[in-house]
PyMOL commands that place a pseudoatom at each C-alpha (Angstrom):
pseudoatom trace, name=CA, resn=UNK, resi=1, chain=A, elem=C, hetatm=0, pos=[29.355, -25.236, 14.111]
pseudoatom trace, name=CA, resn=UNK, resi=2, chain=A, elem=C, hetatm=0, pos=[25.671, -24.599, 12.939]
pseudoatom trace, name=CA, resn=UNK, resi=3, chain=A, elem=C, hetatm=0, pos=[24.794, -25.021, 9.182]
pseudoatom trace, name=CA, resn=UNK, resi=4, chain=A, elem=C, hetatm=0, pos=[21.973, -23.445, 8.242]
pseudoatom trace, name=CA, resn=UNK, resi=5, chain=A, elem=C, hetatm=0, pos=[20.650, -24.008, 4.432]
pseudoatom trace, name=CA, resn=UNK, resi=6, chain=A, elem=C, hetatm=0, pos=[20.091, -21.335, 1.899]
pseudoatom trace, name=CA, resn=UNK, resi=7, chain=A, elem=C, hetatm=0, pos=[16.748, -22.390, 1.231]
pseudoatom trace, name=CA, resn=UNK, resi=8, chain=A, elem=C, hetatm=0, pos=[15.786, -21.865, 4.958]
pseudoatom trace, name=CA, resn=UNK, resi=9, chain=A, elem=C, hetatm=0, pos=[17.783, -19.037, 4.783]
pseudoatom trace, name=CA, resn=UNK, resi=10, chain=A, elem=C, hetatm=0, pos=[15.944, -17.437, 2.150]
pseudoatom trace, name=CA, resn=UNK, resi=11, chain=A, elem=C, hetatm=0, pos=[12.758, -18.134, 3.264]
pseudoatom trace, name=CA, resn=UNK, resi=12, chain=A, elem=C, hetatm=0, pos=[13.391, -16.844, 6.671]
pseudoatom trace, name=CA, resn=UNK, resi=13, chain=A, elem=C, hetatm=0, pos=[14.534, -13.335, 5.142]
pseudoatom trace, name=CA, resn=UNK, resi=14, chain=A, elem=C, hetatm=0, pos=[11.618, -13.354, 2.877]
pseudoatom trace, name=CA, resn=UNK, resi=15, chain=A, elem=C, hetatm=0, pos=[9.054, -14.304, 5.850]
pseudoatom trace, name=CA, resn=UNK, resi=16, chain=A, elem=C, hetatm=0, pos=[10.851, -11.307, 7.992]
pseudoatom trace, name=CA, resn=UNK, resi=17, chain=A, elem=C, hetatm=0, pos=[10.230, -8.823, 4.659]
pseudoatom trace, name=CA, resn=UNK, resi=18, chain=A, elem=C, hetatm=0, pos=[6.610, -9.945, 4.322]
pseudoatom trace, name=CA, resn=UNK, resi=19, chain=A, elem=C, hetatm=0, pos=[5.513, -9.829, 7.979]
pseudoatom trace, name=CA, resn=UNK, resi=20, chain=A, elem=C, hetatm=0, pos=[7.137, -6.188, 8.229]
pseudoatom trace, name=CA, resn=UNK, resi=21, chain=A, elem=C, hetatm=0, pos=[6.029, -4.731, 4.918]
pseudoatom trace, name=CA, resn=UNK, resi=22, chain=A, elem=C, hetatm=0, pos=[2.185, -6.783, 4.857]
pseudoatom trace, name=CA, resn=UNK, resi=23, chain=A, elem=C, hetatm=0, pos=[0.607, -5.271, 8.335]
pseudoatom trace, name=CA, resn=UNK, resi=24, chain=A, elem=C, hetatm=0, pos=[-0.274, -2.075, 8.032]
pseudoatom trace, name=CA, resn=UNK, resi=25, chain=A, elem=C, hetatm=0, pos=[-2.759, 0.177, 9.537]
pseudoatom trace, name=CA, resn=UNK, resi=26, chain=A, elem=C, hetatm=0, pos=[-3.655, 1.739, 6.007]
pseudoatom trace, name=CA, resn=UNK, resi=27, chain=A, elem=C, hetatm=0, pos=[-3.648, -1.831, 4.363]
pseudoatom trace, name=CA, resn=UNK, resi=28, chain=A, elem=C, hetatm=0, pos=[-1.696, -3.866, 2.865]
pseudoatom trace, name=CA, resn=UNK, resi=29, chain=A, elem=C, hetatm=0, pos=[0.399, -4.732, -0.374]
pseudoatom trace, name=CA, resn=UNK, resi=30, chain=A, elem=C, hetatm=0, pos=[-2.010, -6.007, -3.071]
pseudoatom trace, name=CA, resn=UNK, resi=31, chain=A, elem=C, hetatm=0, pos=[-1.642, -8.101, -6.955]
pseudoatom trace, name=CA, resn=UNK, resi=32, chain=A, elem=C, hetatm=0, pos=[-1.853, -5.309, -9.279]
pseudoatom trace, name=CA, resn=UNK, resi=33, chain=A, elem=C, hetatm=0, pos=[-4.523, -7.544, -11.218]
pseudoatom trace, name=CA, resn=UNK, resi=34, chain=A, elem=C, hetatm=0, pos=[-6.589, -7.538, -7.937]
pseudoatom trace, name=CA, resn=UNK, resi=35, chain=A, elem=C, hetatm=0, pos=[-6.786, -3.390, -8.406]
pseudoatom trace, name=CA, resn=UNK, resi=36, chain=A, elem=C, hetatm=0, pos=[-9.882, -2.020, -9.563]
pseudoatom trace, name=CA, resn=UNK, resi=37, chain=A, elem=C, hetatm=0, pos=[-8.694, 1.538, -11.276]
pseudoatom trace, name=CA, resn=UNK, resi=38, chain=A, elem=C, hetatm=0, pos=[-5.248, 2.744, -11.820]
pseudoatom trace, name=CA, resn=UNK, resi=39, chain=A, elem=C, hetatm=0, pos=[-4.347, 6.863, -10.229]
pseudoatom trace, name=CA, resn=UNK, resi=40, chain=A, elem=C, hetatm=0, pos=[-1.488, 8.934, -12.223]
pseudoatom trace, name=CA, resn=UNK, resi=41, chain=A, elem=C, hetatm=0, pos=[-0.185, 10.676, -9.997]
pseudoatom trace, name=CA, resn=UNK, resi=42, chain=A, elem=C, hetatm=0, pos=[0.972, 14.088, -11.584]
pseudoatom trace, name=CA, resn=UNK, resi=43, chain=A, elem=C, hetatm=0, pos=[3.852, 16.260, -10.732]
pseudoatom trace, name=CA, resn=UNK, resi=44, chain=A, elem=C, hetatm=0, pos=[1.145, 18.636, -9.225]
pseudoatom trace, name=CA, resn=UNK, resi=45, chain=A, elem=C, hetatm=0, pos=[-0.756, 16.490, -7.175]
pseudoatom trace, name=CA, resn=UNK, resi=46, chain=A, elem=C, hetatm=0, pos=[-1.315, 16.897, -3.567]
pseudoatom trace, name=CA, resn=UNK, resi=47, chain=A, elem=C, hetatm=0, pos=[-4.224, 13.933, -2.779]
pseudoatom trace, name=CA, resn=UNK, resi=48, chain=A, elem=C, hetatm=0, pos=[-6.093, 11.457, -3.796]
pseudoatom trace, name=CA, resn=UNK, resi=49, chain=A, elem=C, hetatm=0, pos=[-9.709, 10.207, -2.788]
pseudoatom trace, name=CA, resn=UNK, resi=50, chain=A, elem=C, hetatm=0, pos=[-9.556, 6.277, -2.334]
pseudoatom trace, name=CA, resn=UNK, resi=51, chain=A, elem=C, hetatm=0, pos=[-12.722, 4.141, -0.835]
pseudoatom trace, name=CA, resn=UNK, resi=52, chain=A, elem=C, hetatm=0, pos=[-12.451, 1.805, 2.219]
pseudoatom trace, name=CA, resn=UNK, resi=53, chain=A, elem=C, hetatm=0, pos=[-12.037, -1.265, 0.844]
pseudoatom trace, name=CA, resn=UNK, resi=54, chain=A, elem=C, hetatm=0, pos=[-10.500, -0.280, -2.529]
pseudoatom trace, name=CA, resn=UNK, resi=55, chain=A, elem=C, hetatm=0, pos=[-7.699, -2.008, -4.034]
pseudoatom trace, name=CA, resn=UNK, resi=56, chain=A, elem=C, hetatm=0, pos=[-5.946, 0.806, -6.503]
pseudoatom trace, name=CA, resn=UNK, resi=57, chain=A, elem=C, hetatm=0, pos=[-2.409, 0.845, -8.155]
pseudoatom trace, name=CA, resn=UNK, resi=58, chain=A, elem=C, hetatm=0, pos=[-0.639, 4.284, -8.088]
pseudoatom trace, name=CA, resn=UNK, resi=59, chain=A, elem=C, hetatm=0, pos=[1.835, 5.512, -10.800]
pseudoatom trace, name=CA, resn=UNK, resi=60, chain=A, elem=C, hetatm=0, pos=[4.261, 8.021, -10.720]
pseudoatom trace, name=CA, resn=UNK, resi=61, chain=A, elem=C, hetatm=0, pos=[7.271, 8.737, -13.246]
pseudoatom trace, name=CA, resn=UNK, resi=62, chain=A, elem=C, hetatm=0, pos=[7.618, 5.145, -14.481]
pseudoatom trace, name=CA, resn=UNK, resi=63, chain=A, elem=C, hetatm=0, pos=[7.139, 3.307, -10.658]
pseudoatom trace, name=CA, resn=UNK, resi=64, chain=A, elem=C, hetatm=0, pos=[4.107, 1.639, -9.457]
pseudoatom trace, name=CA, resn=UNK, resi=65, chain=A, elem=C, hetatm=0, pos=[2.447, 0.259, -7.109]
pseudoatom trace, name=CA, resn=UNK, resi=66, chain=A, elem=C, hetatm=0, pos=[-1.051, -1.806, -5.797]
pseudoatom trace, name=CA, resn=UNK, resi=67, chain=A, elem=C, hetatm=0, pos=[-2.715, -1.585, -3.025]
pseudoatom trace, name=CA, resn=UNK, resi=68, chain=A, elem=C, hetatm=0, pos=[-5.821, -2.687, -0.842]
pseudoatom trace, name=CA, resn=UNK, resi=69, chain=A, elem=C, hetatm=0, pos=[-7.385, -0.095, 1.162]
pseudoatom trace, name=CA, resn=UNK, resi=70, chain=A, elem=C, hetatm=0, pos=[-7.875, -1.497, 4.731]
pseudoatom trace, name=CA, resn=UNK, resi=71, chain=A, elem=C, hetatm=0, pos=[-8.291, 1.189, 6.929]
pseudoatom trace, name=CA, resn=UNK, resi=72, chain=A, elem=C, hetatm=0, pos=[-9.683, 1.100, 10.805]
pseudoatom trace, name=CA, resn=UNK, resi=73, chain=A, elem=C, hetatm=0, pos=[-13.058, 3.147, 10.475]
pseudoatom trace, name=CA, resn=UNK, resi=74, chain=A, elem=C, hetatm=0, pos=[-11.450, 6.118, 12.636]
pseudoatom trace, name=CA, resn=UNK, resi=75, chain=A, elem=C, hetatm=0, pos=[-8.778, 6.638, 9.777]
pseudoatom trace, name=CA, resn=UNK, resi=76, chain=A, elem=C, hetatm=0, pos=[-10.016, 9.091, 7.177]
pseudoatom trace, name=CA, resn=UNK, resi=77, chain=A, elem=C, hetatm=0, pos=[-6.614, 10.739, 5.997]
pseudoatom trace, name=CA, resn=UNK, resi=78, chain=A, elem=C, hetatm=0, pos=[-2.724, 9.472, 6.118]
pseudoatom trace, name=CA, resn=UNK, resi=79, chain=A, elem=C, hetatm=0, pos=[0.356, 10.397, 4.049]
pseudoatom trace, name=CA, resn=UNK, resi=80, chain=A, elem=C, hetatm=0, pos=[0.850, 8.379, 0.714]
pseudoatom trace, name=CA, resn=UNK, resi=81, chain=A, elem=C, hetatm=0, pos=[4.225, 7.976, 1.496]
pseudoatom trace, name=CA, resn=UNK, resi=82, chain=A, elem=C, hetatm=0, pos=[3.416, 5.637, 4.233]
pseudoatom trace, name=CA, resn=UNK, resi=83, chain=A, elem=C, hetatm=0, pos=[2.469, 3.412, 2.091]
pseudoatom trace, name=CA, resn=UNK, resi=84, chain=A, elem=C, hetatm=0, pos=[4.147, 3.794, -0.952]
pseudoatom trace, name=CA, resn=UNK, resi=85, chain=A, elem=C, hetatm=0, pos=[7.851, 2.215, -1.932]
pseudoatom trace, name=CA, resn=UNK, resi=86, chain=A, elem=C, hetatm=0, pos=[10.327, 4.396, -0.144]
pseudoatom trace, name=CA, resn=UNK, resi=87, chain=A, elem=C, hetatm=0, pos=[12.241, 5.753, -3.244]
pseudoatom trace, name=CA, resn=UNK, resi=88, chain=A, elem=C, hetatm=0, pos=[8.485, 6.568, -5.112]
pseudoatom trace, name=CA, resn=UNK, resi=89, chain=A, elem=C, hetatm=0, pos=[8.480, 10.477, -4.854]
pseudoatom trace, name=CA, resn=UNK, resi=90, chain=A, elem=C, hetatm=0, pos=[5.053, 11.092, -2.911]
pseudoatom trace, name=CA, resn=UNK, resi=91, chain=A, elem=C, hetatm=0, pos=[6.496, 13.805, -0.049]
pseudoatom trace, name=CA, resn=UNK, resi=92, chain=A, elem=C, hetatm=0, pos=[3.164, 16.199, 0.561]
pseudoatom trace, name=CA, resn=UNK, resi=93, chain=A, elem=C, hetatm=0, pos=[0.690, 13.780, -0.781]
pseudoatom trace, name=CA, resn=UNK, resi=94, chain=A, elem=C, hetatm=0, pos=[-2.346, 13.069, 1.422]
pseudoatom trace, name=CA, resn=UNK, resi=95, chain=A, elem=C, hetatm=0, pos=[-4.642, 10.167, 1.235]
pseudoatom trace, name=CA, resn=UNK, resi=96, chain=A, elem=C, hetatm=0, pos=[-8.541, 10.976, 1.860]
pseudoatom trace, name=CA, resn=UNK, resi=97, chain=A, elem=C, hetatm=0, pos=[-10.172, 7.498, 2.568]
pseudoatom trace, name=CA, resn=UNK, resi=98, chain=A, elem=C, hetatm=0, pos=[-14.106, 7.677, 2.389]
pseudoatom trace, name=CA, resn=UNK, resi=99, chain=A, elem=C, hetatm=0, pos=[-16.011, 4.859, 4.100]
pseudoatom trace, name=CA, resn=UNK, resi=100, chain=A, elem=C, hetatm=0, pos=[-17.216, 2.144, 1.959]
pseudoatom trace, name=CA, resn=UNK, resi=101, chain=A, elem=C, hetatm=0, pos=[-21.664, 1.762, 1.893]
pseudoatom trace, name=CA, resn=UNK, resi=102, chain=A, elem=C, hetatm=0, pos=[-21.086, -2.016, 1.562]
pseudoatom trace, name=CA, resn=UNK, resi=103, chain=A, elem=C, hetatm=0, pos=[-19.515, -1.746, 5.569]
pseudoatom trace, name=CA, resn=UNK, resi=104, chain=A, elem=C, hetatm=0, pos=[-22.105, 0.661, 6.682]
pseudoatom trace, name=CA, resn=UNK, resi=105, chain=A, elem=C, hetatm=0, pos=[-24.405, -0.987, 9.504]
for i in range(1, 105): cmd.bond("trace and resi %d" % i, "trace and resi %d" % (i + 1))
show_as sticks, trace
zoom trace
């Protein structure tokens, strides 16, 4: 019979979680300390302007979020809810990426 041990265990299921939640082609997860403004997101809000390269954390009715704005230079607009945590009420928001100076050759 195979034994596997918890810790290996754990640290496969964690690896799996990572990999499928860290790729992304909006960006990826971010440390909220690494964010460089924080957007409220009010009950009538319907976008948000972010930059290319932007790390932001988004609020909304007591959840929260960070993330780091990563976006291929064809992407300009995506939903909010494909990035944000899946019980964070964000159906109908849009998120307007403008490209980043710093990137422009």
């Amino acid at each position: 019979m195979f034994h596997t041990p918890r810790a290996t265990l754990a640290f496969v299921c964690a690896l799996a979680f990572t990999a499928a939640h860290a790729a992304s082609p909006n960006g990826s997860p971010a440390a909220e300390s690494a964010a460089g403004r924080t957007i409220v997101l009010q009950a009538d809000t319907r976008h948000i302007n972010v930059t290319r390269g932007e790390t932001v954390t988004i609020v909304r009715a007591g959840q929260r979020f960070s993330w780091h704005l990563d976006t291929d230079s064809h992407r300009t607009v995506f939903p909010l809810a494909a990035i944000a945590p899946k019980d964070m009420p964000v159906d109908g928001i849009k998120v307007y990426v403008a490209g980043n100076p710093l990137y422009a050759g």
